[in-house]
C-alpha positions, 0 to 999 in steps of 0.5 A: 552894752558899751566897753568900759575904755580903761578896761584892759584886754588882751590886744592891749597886752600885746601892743603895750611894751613893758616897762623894763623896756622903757627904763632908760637906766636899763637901755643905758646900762645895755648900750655901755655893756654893748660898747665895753664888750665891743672894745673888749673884742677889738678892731677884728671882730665881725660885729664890726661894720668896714666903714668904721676901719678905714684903710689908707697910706697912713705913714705918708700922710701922717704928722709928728702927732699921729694925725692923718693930712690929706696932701704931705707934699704941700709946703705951708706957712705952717709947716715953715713956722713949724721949723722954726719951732723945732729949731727952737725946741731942740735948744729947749731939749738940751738945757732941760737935759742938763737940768734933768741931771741936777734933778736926778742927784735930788736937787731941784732945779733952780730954773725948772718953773720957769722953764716949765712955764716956757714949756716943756719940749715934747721928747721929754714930756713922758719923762718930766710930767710924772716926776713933777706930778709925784706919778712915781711914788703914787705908783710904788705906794699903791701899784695896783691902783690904776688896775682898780680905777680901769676896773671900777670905771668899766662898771659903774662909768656913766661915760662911756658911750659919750666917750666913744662918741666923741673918739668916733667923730673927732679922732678919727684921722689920728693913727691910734683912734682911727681903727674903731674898738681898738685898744691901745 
C-alpha cells in the first residue's frame, strides 16, 4: 500500500510553521512595536546592547552642529574657510536683527526675501523659520495638533524601522542621535 504524498500527517504539523508566522504584515507590525517600546524605555534600558551607546569625549570633539571629529586640534582649510564664514554671518545677524524689529511692529520687511534667498544666519533660524511658515497661528489655532500627529504616527507609521535604521547607521557620530532609543 503506497503513501498518498499530498496526504497530511501528524510529522508534517510539526515541521510546518503557521501562516500567522509567515505573514510579513504581522512581522512587520511586531518589528515597529519592538522598535516604539524600546524607544519608549529609553537609552537605559537592559534590552539594550553596550555597543549601541558608546561613551567618548564628546564636548571636546564636537562641532557647532553637534557631530563628533576625530581630531579637534587639527587646523584645516575648512575650518579657515569656516571663519571666515562666520565672520560674514555675524554681519547677517545683525541686519536680520533690525529687520526682526520692523517684523514685530506688523510691517513686513522690504528686504526679507532677498535676505532669505542669501540665507538666513543659524542663531536665528528657530525664530525666523516658524514665523515665516505661519507655524505660530497653526499652532494657536489647533494647539494639540502635533500631539495628535505624534499619536497617529506611533500607530499606524509604516516607517518607523527604516527610520531608525537610517539614525542607526547615519547619526551616529552626532550628539543627540549617538545614545541608541534616546528620546530627545
Amino acid at each position: 500500500m503506497s503513501k498518498d504524498p499530498l496526504e497530511k500527517t501528524d510529522v508534517d504539523d510539526e515541521t510546518s510553521s503557521s501562516g500567522e508566522d509567515d505573514d510579513p504584515e504581522l512581522r512587520e507590525l511586531e518589528e515597529r512595536d519592538n522598535i516604539v517600546m524600546k524607544y519608549e524605555k529609553g537609552p537605559e534600558s537592559k534590552d539594550i546592547d553596550p555597543w549601541e551607546n558608546p561613551e567618548f569625549d564628546v564636548y571636546a570633539k564636537m562641532d557647532r552642529f553637534g557631530f563628533v571629529h576625530k581630531d579637534p586640534n587639527e587646523a584645516t582649510e575648512e575650518e579657515r574657510a569656516n571663519r571666515r564664514r562666520i565672520a560674514k554671518e555675524v554681519k547677517r545677524e545683525s541686519k536680520w536683527l533690525a529687520m526682526d524689529q520692523a517684523w514685530k511692529k506688523g510691517r513686513l520687511p522690504k528686504k526679507l526675501e532677498e535676505r532669505t534667498w542669501k540665507g538666513i544666519p543659524e542663531k536665528l533660524r528657530l525664530k525666523v523659520w516658524p514665523r515665516l511658515l505661519g507655524a505660530y497661528e497653526l499652532k494657536e489655532a489647533r494647539p494639540n495638533l502635533y500631539q495628535e500627529l505624534l499619536k497617529r504616527a506611533l500607530l499606524v507609521s509604516r516607517d518607523i524601522k527604516q527610520i531608525d535604521l537610517d539614525i542607526n547607521r547615519t547619526y551616529r557620530d552626532h550628539l543627540a542621535f549617538r545614545r541608541r532609543y534616546d528620546v530627545k
